[in-house]
TORVEX-48706 format. One line per 10 residues: number of its first residue (from 1); their letters; for each residue x, y, z of N, C-alpha, C. Coordinates in pm, whole numbers, plus 32768, in hexadecimal, padded with zeros to 4 digits. Layout:
NUM	a	X,Y,Z,X,Y,Z,X,Y,Z; ...
***
This chain:
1	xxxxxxxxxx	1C9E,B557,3D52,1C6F,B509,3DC2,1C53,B567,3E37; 1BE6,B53F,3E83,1BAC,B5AB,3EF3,1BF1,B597,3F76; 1BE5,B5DB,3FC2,1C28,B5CD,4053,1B97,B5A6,40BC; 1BFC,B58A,4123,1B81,B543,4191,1BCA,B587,4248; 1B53,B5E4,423D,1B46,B64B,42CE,1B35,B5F4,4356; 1BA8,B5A6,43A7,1B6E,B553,43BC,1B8F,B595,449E; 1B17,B5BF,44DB,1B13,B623,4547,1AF4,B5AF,45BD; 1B57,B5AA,4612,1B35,B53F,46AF,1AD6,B58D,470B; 1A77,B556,471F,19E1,B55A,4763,19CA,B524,4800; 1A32,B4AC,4808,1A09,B48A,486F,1A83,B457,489F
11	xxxxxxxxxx	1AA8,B425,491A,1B0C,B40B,496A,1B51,B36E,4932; 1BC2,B34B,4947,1BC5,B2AC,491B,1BE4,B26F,49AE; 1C1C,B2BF,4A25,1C09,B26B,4AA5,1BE6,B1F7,4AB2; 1B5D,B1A9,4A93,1B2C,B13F,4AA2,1B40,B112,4A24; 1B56,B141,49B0,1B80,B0C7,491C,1BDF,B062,4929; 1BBE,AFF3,48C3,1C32,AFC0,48D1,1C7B,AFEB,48C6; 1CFE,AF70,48B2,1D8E,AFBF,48B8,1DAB,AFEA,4800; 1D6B,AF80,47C5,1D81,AF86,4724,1D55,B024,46D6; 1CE2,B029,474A,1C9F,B0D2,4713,1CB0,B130,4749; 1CFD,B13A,47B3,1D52,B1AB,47D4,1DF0,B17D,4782
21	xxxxxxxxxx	1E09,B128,473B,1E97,B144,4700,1E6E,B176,4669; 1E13,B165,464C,1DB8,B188,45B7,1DB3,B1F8,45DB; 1D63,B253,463B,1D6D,B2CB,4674,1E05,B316,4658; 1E64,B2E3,468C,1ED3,B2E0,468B,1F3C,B2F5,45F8; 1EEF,B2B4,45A9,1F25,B28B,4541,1F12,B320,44CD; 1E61,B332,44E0,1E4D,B3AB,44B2,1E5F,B3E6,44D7; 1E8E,B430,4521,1EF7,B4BA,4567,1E81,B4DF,45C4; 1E37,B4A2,461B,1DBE,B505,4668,1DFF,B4D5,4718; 1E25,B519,4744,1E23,B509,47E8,1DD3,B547,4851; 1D77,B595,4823,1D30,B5D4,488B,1C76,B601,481D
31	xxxxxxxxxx	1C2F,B602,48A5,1B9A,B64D,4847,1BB6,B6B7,4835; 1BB5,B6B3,47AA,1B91,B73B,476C,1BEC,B73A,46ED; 1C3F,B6F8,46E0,1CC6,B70B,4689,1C81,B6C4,45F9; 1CC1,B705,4596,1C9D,B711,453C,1D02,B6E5,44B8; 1CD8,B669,4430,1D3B,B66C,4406,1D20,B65A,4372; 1D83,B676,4324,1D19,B669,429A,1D4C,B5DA,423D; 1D52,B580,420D,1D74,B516,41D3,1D46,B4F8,4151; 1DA6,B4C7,4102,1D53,B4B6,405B,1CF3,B414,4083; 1CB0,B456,4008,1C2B,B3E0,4021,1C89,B379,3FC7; 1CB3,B314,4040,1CC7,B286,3FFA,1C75,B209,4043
41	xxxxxxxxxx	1C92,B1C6,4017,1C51,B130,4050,1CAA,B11F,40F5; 1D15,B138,40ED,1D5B,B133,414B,1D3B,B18A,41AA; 1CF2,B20C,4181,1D06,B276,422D,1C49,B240,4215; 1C22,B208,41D2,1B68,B1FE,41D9,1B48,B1A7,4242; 1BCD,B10C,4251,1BC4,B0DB,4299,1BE6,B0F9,4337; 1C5A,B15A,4320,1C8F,B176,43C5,1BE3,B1A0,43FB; 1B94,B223,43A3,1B3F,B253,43E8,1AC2,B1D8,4419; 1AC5,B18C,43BB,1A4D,B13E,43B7,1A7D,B0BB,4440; 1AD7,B0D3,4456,1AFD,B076,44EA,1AC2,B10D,4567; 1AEC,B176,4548,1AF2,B1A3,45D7,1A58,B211,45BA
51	xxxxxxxxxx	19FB,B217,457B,197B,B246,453C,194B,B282,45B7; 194D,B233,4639,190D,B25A,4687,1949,B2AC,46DD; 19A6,B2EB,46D2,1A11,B32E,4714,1A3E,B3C5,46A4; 19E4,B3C1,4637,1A3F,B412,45BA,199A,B43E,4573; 19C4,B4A8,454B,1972,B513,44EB,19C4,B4E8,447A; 197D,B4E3,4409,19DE,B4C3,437C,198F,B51F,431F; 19C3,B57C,42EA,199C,B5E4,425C,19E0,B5D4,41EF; 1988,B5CE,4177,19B1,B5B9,40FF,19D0,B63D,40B7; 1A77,B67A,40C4,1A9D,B706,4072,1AC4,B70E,3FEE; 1AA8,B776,3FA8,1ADA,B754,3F31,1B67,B7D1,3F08
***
């Protein structure tokens, strides 16, 4: 199973509160931080809530 590069892009200041705790959840607190996660359904969704806030790469 592949991993998922998943890099914070943009600020969550103005996000809700649900997508800065998703933020939260995947270990990212600041732009730039960087984290690597196995590709499950479960971290596909954290990204696919906060998409607009997150770079997502598919590693193998």
């Amino acid at each position: 199973m592949g991993k998922l590069r998943i890099t914070q892009v943009k600020s969550a200041n103005r996000a809700k509160k649900n997508q800065s705790e998703t933020l939260r959840s995947l270990g990212l607190k600041k732009i730039g931080d960087v984290v690597e996660r196995e590709d499950t359904p479960q971290f596909r969704g954290y990204a696919n809530t906060v998409i607009h806030l997150v770079s997502v790469e598919e590693v193998e």
